[in-house]
C-alpha positions, -999 to +999 in steps of 0.1 A: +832-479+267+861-461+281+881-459+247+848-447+231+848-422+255+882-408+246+875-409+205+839-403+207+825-381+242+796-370+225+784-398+210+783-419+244+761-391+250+739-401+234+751-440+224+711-452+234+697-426+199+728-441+180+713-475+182+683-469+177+689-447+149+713-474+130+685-502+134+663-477+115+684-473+088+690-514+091+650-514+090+646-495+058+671-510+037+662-547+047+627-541+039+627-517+014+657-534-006+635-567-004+608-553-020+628-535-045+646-560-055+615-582-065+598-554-082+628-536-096+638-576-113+601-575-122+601-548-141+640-547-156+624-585-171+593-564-188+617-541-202+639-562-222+613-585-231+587-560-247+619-540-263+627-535-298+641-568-309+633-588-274+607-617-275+578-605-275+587-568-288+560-540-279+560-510-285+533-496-266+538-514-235+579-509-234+573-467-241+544-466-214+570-490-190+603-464-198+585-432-194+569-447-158+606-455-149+624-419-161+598-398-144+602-417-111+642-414-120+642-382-123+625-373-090+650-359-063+642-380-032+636-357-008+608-344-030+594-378-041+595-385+000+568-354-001+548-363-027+541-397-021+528-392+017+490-389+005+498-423-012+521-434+016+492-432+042+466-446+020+487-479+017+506-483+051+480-462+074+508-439+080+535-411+066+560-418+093+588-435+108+607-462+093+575-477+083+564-445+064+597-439+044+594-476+031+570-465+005+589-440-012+623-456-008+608-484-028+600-459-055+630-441-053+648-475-061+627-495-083+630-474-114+665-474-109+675-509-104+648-516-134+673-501-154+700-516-140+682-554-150+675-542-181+714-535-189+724-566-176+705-586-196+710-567-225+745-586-226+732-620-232+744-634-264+714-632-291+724-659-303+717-682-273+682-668-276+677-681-310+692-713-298+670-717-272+640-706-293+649-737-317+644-758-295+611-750-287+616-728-255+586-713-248+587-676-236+593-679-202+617-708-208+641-684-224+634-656-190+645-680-166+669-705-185+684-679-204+683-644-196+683-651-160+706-682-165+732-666-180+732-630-162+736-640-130+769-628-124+761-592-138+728-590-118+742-597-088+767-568-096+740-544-104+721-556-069+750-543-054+756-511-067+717-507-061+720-515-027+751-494-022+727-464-041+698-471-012+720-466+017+724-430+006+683-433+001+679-441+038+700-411+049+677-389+037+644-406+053+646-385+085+626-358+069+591-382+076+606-387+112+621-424+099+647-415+116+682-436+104+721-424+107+718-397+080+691-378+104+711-389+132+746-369+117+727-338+109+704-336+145+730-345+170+765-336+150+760-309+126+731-292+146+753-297+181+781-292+160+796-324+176+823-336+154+827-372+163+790-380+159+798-369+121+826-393+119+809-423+138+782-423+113+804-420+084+826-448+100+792-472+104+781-461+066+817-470+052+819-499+074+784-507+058+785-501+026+824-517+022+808-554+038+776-548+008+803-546-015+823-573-003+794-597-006+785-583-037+820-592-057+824-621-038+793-635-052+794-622-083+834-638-091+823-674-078+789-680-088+786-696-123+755-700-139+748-739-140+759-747-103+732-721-096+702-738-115+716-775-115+708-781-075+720-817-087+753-808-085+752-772-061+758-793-032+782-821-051+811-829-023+835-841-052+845-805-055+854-789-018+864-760-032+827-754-050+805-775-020+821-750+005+812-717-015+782-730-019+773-739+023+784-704+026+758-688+001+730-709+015+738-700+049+742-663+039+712-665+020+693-684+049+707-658+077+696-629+053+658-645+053+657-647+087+671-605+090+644-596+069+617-613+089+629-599+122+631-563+107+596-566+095+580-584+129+603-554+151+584-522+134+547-518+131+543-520+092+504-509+098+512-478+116+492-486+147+501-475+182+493-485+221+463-468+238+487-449+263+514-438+236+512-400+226+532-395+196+548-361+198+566-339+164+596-324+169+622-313+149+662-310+157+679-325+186+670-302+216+643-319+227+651-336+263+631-313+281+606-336+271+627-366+291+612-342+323+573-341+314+577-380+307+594-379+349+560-355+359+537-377+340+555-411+360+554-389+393+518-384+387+511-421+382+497-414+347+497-442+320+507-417+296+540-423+275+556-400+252+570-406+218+591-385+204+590-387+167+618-363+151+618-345+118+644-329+101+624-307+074+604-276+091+571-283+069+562-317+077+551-317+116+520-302+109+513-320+079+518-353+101+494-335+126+469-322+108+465-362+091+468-375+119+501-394+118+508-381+149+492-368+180+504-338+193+536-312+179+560-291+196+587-272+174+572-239+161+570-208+176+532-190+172+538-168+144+551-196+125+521-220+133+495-187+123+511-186+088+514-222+082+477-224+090+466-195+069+485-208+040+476-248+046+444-245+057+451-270+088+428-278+115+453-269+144+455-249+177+481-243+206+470-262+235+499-247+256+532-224+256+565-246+261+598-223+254+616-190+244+644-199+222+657-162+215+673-153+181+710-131+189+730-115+157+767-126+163+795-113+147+832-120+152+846-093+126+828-068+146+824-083+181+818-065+210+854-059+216+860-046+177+830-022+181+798-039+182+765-032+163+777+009+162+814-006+140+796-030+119+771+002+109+799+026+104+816-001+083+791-008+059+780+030+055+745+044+045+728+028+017+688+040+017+677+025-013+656-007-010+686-025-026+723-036-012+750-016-029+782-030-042+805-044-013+776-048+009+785-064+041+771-100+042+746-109+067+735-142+073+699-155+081+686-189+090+671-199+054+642-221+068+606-203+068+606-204+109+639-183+116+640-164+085+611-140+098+631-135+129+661-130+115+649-101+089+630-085+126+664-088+143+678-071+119+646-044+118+651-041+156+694-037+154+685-006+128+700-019+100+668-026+079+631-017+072+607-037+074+572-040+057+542-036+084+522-055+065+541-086+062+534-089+101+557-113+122+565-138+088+583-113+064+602-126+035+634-104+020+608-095-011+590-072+026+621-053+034+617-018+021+648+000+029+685-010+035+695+019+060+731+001+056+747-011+030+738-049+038+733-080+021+708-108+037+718-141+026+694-170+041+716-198+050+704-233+064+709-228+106+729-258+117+754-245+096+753-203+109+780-213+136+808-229+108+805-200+082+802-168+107+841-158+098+827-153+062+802-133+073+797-096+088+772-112+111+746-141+116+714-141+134+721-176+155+699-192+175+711-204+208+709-235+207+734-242+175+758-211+193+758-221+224+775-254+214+808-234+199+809-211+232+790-185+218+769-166+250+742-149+238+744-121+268+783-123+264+791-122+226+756-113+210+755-078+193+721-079+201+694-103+210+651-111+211+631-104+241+631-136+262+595-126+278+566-144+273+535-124+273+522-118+239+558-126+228+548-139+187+577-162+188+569-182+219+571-220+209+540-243+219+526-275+219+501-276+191+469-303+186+440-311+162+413-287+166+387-319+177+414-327+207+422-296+218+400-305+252+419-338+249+427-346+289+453-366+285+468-339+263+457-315+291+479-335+314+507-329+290+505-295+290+500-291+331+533-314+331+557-295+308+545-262+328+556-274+361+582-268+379+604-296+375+604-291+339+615-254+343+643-260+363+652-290+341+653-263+311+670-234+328+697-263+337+700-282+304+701-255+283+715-222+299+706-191+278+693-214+249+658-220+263+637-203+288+605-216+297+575-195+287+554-199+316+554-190+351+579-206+374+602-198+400+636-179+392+666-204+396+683-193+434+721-206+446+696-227+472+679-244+446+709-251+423+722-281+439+686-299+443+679-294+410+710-303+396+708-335+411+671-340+400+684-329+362+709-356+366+683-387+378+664-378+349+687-382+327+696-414+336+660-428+345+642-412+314+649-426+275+626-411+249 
């Protein structure tokens, strides 16, 4: 572990969510790629049989199969992993987690290796057809001892470049909380903005994806077609060179079967969950406060144990919520959760405030030292219109709906802007009525604020992705939220159904991330990024050692 330590610090970090995160994206490909591959075969057979010209050529059937297949095709992923939850949790019981994605991953591949089938088996000779259909082949005589027969090569080529295609699938699954390396690299690297995490999970994908294509060429130059269907003569010893290749597909083949079948026994394909398991939504990788209200619950003697289920797109939390997918949330701040509610219509309340994450407008072009707020104004000059003006100064804004507010009130408060009192605490650049400097708001996804500030003016930042580059918000912010509480709109909370909300185990919950452990654990952890929004006692030099130490057993005791 020591040389891991040297190429990859962070990542030992947090080596125990690296596992788990690469048998998730294990889990989806073995079960989904099963699956996909029986149905995708399935269907890729359908195609070229009901064809123009195949052997038993319709019409009807092969339009009504293609356009099933090009619509699903020409889905984006992430958008087909939306749309099919309602369909998702009618089927599985659930939206999330490896178990949820394995639905729309399915879809997602299906229409594409279909296609893939369908090419392959385009290449067999017509005239082997015609052949076989001489002598007297019935129809699915010539599926299996000549289409099949004769394309295995070429399908097991297309298997692999489908397979290769589903990797990239899985990387995307984190947005239902499955999870997998892909969620892992954007969470814990780009959002900490820890380099080697990036790397590690390339390295593991590469790695991943070079053995698929090993296998896949390997198989595909020494298989022939009539050692695979004449089991007469697979296992013939006359040959070594042919009965060794062979042991070593069977065994490969066998020691896949049995992969599969622990991947589907090690995840809950049903999506039930223990009594005593409260499945909490989150979002991003700042979330080991929680590792301290799992230590108060245990120091309490509770039989309550959280589960931490992480998303990486803003709208889905309370989605999963509100359908109950999971149990309780904790990611939004309460203007955010007011909106989503109005808009959504969702049966869901705050049960309890948790933190202040405050929003700070950094700038190194005009940094304290260069001037501040007062240069970056005098710079840009007066504008007045409710349009930017050629050569604006760029300003950059978290792009997702929960910072974006924040970042155009930041700006509001800094003087630069003017703001619509209408739109409340959620305004959209469409609310802001007049540039009083010649700015330019570009919204910009917020794990990425930190690597692009030098092409900017400025960028509103939250503390928790600047913090990570040495970015202080009381040392290098040009100006920064209110960290009170109070009737503080942008306070984060923990968020149940409406029917739960006098839920006592979620109660307990709440009474244990409001303690005091849990404040000191937060002031610790996470400096000026967090401050808890509830009454506690200030951090003193007395304290600081105690604490420290307490931060530090929980650390190592606690694994969400």
């Amino acid at each position: 572990m020591s040389f891991l330590n040297k190429l990859f610090p962070n990542l030992v970090t947090y080596w125990d969510k690296f596992v788990e995160n690469c048998i998730a994206t294990f889990q989806m490909f073995i079960i989904s790629g099963l699956f996909s591959f029986v149905f995708g075969l399935f269907f890729g057979i359908l195609l070229i049989v009901f064809k123009k010209g195949g052997i038993k050529e319709n019409k009807i059937v092969y339009t009504v199969l293609s356009v099933f297949i090009n619509i699903f095709r020409s889905i984006p992923f992430v958008i087909l992993l939306v749309f099919l939850i309602p369909f998702t949790r009618a089927v599985v019981g659930t939206a999330i987690g490896v178990t949820g994605a394995i639905i729309p991953l399915i879809f997602g591949t299906v229409p594409f290796f279909a296609r893939q089938v369908e090419t392959a088996l385009e290449n067999v000779s017509p005239g082997k057809i015609e052949a076989a259909r001489s002598m007297g082949s019935s129809n699915f005589g010539i599926i299996f001892r000549v289409y099949l027969h004769e394309s295995v090569p070429e399908l097991i080529r297309v298997t692999t470049i489908t397979a290769i295609s589903l990797v990239g699938l899985t990387t995307m699954a984190g947005a239902v909380g499955a999870g997998g390396l892909g969620d892992f690299a954007i969470n814990y690297g780009q959002g900490l903005n820890h380099s080697d995490i990036i790397y590690a999970c390339i390295i593991v994908l590469l790695l991943f994806i070079c053995l698929l294509q090993f296998i896949g060429s390997f198989l595909a130059k020494n298989t022939t077609n009539k050692e695979l269907f004449h089991l007469d003569k697979t296992f013939d010893r006359s040959n070594k060179k042919v009965y060794r290749r062979n042991v070593g597909i069977l065994v490969g083949s066998v020691s896949l079967l049995l992969i599969v079948i622990i991947s589907l026994l090690s995840i809950n394909l049903f999506g039930g969950k223990k009594d005593n398991v409260v499945r909490v939504g989150v979002c991003g990788s700042n979330n080991d406060q929680w590792k301290a209200v799992q230590y108060v619950l245990d120091e309490k003697g509770l039989d309550i144990d959280i589960d931490l289920v992480e998303f990486s797109a803003y709208n889905l939390p309370n989605e999963a919520l509100n359908s109950g997918d999971i149990d309780l949330n904790s990611f939004q701040h309460k203007a955010y959760l007011e909106n989503e509610v109005k808009v959504n219509n969702y049966n869901i309340s705050p049960i309890g405030d948790t933190v202040i994450a405050p929003l700070t407008l950094y700038s190194y072009q005009f940094s304290k030292e260069n001037g501040g707020l007062e240069e970056l104004k005098r710079v840009a000059g007066y504008n007045g219109t409710s349009k930017p003006k050629e050569n604006a100064l760029k300003i950059a804004i978290p792009k997702d709906s929960t910072n974006q507010s924040r970042g155009i009130k930041l700006l509001e408060q800094a003087g630069l802007i003017k703001v619509d009192e209408k739109a409340g605490y959620t305004p959209e650049l469409k609310d802001v009525l007049v540039y009083y400097y010649n700015i330019e708001i570009v919204p910009q996804d917020a794990n990425t604020l930190t690597n692009t500030l030098n092409d900017y003016a400025g960028a509103t930042i939250n503390a928790t992705y600047a913090m990570p580059v040495g970015l202080i918000p009381s040392e290098d912010g040009l100006i920064t939220e209110s960290a009170t509480a109070g009737d503080n709109p942008y306070v984060n909370i923990i968020v149940a159904r409406n029917d739960e909300l006098d839920n006592e185990v979620y109660k307990e919950i709440v009474a244990a991330f409001q303690s005091q452990i849990v404040a000191d654990y937060i002031l610790i952890s996470y400096e000026e990024a967090f401050f808890p929004a509830f009454e506690y006692e200030e951090m003193t030099p007395e304290r600081l050692a105690e604490a420290k130490e307490l931060v530090n057993k929980i650390n190592d005791t606690i694994k969400l």
